[in-house]
N, CA and C of each residue as an Amber inpcrd file, in Angstrom:
protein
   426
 158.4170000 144.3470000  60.3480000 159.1070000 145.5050000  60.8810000
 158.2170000 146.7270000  60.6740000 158.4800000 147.5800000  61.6490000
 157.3030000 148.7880000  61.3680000 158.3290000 150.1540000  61.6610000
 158.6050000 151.1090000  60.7290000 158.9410000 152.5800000  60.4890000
 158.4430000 153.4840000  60.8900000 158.4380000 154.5090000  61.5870000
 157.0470000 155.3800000  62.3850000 157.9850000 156.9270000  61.5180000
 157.7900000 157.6150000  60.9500000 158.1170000 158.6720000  60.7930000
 157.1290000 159.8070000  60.8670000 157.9690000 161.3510000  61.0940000
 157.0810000 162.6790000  61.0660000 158.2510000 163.6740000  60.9330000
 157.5040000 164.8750000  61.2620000 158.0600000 166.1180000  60.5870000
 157.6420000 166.8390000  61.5640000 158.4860000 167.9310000  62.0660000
 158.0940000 168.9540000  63.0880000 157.4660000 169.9120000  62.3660000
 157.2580000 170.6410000  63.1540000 157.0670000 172.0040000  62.8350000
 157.8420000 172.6210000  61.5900000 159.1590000 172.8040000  61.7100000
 159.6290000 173.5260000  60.6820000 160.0270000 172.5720000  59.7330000
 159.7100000 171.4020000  59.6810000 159.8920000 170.3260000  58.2610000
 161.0520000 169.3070000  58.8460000 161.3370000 169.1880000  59.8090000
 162.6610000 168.5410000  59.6480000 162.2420000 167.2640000  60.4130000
 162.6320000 166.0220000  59.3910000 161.9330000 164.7160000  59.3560000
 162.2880000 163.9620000  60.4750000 162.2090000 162.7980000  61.3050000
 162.1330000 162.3370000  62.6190000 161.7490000 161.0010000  62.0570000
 162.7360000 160.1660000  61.7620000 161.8870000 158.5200000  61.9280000
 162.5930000 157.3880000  63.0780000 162.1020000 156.5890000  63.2660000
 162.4340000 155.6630000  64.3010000 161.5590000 154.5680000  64.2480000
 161.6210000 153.1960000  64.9100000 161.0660000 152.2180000  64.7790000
 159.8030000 151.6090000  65.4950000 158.7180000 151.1540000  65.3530000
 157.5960000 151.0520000  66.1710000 158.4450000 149.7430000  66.5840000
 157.5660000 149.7050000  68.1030000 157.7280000 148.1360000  68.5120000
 156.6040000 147.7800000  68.7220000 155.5880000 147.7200000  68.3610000
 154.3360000 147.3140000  68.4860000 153.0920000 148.3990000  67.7880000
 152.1900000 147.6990000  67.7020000 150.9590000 148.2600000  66.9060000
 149.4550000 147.5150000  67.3230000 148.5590000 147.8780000  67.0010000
 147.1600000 147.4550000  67.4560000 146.2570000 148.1170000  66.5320000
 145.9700000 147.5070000  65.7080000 144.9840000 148.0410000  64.6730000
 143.3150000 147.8510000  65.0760000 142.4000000 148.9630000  65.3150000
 141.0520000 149.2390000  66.0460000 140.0820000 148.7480000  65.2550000
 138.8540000 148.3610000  65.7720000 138.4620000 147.9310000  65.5390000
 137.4130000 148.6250000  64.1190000 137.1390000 150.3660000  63.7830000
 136.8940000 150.7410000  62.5070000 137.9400000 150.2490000  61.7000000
 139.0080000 149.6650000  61.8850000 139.6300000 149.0580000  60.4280000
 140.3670000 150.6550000  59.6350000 140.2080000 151.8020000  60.3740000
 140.7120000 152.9870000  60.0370000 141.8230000 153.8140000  60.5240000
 141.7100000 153.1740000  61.9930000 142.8490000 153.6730000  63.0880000
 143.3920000 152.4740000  63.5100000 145.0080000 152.9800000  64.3810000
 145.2630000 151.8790000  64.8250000 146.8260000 152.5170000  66.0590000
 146.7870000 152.0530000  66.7150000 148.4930000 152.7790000  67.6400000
 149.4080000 152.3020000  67.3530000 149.8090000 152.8340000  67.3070000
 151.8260000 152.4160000  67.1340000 152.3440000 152.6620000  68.1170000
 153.6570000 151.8150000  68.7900000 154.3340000 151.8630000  69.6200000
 155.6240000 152.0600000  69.7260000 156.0860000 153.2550000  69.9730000
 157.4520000 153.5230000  69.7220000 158.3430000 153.8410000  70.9000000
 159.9960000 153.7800000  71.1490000 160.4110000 154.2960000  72.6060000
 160.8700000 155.5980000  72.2020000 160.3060000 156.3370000  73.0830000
 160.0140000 157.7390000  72.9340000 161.7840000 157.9590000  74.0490000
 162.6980000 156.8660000  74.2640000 164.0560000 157.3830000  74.6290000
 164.9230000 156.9750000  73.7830000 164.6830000 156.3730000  72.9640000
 165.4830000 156.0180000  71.5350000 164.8340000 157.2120000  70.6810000
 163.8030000 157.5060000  70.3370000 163.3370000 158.3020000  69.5690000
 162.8440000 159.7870000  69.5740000 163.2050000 160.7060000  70.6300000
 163.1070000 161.8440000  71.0990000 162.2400000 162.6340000  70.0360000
 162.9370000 162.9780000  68.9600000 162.5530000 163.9150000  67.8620000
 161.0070000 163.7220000  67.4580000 161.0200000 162.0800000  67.4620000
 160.0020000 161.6570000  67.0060000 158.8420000 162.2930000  67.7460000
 158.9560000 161.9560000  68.9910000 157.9530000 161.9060000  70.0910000
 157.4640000 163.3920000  70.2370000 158.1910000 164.6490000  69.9540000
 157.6510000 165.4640000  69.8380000 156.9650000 165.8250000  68.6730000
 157.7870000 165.8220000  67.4440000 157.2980000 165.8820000  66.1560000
 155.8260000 166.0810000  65.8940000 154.8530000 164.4230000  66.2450000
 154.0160000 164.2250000  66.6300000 152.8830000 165.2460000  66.5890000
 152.9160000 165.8480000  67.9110000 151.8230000 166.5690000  68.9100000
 152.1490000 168.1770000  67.8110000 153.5030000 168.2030000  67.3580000
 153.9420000 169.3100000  67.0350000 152.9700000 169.5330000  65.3520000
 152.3450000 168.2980000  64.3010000 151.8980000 168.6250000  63.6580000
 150.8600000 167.9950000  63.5320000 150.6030000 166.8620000  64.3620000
 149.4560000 166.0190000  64.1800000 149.5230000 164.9220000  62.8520000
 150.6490000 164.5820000  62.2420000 150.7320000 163.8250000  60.9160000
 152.0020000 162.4770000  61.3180000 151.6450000 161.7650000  60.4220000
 152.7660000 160.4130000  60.7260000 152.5480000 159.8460000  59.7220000
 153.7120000 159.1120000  59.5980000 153.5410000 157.5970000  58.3690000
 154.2680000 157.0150000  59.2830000 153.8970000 155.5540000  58.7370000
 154.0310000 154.3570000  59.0380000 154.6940000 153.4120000  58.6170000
 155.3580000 152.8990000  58.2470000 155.5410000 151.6970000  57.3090000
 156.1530000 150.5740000  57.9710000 154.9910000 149.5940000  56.5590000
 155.5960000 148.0450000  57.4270000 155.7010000 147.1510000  56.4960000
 156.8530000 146.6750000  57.0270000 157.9240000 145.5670000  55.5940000
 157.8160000 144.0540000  56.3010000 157.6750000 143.3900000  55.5250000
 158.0320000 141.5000000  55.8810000 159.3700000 141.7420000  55.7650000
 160.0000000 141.4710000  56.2750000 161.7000000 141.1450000  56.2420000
 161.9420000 139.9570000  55.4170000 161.0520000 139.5180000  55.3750000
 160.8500000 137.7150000  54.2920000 161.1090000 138.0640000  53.2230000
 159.8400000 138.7880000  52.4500000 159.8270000 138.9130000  50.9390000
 159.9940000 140.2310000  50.8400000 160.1820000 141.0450000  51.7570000
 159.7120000 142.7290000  51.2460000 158.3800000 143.1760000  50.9540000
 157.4700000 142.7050000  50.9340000 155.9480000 143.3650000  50.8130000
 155.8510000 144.6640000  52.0900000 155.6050000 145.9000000  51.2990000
 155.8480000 147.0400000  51.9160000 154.5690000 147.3860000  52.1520000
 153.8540000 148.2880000  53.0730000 152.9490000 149.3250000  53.0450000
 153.5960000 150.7420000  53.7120000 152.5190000 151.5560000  53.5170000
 152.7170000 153.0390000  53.9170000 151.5380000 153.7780000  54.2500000
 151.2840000 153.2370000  55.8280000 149.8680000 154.1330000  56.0520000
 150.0460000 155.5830000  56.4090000 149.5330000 156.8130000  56.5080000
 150.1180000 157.8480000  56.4980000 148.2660000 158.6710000  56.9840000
 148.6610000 159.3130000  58.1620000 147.3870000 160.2170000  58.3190000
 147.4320000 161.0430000  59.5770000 145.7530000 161.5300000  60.1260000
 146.4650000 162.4000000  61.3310000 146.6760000 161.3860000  62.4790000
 147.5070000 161.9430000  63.7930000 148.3520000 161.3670000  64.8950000
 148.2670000 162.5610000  66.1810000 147.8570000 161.4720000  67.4300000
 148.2910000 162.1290000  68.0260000 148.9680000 161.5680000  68.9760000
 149.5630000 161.8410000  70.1270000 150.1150000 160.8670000  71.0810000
 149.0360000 160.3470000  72.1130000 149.2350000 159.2490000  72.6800000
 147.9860000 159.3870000  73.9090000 148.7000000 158.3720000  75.1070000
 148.5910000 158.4300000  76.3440000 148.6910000 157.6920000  77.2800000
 149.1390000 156.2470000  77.0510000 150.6370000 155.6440000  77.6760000
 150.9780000 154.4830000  77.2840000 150.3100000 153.7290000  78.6910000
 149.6270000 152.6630000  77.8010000 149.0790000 151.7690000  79.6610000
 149.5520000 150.2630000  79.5320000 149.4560000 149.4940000  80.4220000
 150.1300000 148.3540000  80.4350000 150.1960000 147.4600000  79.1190000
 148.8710000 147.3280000  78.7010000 148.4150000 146.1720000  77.6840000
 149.2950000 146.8650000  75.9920000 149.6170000 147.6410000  76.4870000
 150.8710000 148.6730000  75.0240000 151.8900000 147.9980000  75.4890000
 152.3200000 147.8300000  76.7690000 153.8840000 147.3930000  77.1220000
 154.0390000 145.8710000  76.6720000 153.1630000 145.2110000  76.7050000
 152.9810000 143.7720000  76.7710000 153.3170000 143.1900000  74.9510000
 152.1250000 144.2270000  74.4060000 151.8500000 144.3890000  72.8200000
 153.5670000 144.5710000  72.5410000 154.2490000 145.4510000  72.9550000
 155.3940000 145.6890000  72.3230000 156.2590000 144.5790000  72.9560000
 156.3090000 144.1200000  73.8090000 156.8060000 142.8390000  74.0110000
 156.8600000 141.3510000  73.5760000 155.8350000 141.3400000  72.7060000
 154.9230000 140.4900000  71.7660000 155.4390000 140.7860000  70.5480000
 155.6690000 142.0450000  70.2970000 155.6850000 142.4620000  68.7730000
 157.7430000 142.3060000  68.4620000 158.2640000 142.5290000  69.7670000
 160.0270000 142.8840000  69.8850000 160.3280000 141.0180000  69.9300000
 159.3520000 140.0690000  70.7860000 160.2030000 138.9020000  70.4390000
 159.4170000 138.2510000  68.8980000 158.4450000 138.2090000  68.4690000
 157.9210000 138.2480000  66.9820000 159.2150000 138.3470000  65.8350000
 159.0420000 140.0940000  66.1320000 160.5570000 140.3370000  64.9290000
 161.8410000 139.6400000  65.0310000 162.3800000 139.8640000  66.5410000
 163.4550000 138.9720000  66.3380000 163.5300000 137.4990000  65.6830000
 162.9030000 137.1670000  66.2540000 161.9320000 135.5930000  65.8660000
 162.4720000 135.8670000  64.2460000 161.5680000 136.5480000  63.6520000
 161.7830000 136.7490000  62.0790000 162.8590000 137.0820000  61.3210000
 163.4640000 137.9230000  62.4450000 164.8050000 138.2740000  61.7790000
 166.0150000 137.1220000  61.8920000 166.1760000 136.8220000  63.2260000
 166.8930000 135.8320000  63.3970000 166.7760000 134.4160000  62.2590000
 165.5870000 134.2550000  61.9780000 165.2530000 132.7900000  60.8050000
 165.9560000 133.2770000  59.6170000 165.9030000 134.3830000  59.1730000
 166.3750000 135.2680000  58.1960000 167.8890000 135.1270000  58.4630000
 168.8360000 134.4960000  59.3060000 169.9820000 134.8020000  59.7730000
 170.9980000 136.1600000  60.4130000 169.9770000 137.1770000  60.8280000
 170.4110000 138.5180000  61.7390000 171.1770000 137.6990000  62.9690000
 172.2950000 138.2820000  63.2270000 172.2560000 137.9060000  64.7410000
 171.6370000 138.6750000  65.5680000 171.0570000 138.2610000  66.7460000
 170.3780000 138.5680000  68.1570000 171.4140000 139.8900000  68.1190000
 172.7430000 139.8830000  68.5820000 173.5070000 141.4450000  68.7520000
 173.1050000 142.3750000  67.9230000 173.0750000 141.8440000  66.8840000
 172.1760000 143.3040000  65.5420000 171.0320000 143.8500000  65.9030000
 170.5970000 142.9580000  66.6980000 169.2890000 143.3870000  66.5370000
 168.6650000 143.7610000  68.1790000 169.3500000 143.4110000  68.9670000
 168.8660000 144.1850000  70.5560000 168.3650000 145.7930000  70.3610000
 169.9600000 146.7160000  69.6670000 169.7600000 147.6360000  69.6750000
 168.4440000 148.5850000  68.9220000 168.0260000 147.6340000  67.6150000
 166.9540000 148.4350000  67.0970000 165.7200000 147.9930000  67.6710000
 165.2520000 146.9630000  68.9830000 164.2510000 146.7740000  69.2960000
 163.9670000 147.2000000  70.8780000 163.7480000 148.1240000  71.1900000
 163.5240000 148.8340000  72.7120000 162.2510000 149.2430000  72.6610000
 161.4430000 149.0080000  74.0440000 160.0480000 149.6740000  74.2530000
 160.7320000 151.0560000  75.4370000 161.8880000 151.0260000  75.7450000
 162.1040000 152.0040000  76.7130000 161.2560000 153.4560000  76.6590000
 161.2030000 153.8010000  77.5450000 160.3960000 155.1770000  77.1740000
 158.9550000 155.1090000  76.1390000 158.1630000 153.7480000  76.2880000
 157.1100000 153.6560000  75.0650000 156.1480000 154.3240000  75.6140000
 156.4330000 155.0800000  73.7170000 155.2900000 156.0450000  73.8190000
 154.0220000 155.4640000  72.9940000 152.8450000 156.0380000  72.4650000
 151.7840000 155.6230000  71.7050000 151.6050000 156.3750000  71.2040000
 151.1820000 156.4270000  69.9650000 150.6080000 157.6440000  68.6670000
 149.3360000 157.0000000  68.3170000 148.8340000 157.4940000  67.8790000
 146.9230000 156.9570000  67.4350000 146.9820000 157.6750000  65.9700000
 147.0270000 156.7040000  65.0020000 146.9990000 157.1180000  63.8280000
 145.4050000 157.0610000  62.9030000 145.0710000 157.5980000  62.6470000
 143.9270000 157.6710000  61.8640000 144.2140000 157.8590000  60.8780000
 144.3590000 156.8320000  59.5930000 144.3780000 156.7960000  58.3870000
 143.7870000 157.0210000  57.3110000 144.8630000 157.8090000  56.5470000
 143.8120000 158.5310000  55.7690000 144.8600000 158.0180000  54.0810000
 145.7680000 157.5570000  53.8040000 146.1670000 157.3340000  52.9040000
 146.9680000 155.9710000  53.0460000 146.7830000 154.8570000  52.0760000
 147.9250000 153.7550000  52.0820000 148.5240000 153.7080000  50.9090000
 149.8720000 153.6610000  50.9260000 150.6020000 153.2870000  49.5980000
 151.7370000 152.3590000  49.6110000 151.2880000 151.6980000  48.4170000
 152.2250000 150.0010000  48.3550000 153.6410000 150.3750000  47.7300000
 154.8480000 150.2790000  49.1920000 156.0480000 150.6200000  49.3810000
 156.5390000 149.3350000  48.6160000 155.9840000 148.0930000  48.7150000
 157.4970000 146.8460000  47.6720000 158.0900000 147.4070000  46.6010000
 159.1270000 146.9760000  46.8000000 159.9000000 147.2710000  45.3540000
 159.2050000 146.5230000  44.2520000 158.8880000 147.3190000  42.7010000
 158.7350000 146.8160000  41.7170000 157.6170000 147.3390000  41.1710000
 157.1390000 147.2330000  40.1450000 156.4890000 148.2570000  39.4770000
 155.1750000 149.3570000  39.8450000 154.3890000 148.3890000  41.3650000
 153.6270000 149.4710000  41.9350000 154.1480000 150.2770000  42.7280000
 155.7670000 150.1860000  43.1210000 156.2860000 151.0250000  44.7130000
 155.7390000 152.5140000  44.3050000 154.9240000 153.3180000  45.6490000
 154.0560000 154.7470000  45.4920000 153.2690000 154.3420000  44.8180000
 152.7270000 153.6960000  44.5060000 151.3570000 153.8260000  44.1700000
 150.2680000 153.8160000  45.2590000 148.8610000 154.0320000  45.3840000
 148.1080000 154.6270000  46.1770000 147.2260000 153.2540000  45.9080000
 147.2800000 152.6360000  47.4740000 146.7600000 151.0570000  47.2880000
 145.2030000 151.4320000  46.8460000 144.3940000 150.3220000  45.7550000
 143.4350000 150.3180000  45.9150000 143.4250000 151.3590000  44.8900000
 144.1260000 151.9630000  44.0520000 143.9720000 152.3550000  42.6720000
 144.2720000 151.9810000  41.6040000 143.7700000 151.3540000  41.1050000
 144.6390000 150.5300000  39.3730000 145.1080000 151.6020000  38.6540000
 146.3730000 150.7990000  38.6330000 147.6580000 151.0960000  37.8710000
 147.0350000 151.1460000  36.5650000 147.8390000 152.7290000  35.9840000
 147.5000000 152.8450000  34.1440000 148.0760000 152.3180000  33.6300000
């Protein structure tokens, strides 16, 4: 599952759900795919500060991350629509094994209105619950 959140201009927070992602080939950036008609706030937010986090959970075990850096929006083109189509029957897939029903879950998976953000990462932090959650991956714990 993937979390896309931001903050406008005057602070006031905006999250909603990616349906797809594509991580580039520096291993630094990557797009997220979100429906920018489920997610309005979001979609402006965005452009409005240039910042985003991310987060993405296994629905299995809970293993969390939290990539977080600058964003901007850019042009949705076919091979995004497809990706999020890939990525919306995936989750269900996962959720459903997990025992979700399909009705639970239509509503939180829409590419309608998909938009794209281009995240360039600049911070990750390991969201699982348990003694590292916030910690800043790739720093040993004192």
């Amino acid at each position: 599952m993937c979390i896309v959140a931001a903050a406008d201009r005057q602070g006031r927070p905006s999250a909603g759900r990616g349906v797809g992602f594509r991580v580039h080939e520096d291993r630094e950036s990557l797009d997220i795919i979100f429906s920018g008609w489920q997610w309005p706030r979001l979609e402006t937010a965005v452009p409005q500060t240039g910042k985003l986090a991310v987060t993405f959970v296994s629905p299995a075990d809970y293993v969390t991350f939290q990539l977080k850096g600058a964003a901007a929006l850019r042009e949705t083109e076919a091979q995004d629509l497809e990706r999020a189509g890939q990525f919306i029957a995936a989750a269900t897939g996962a959720l459903e094994s997990l025992g979700v029903s399909n009705h639970l879950i239509l509503p939180w998976l829409t590419a309608r209105g998909a938009r794209v953000a281009r995240l360039v990462i600049t911070e990750i932090y390991v969201q699982t619950p348990g003694p590292l959650a916030g910690m800043r991956a790739g720093i040993p714990a004192s």
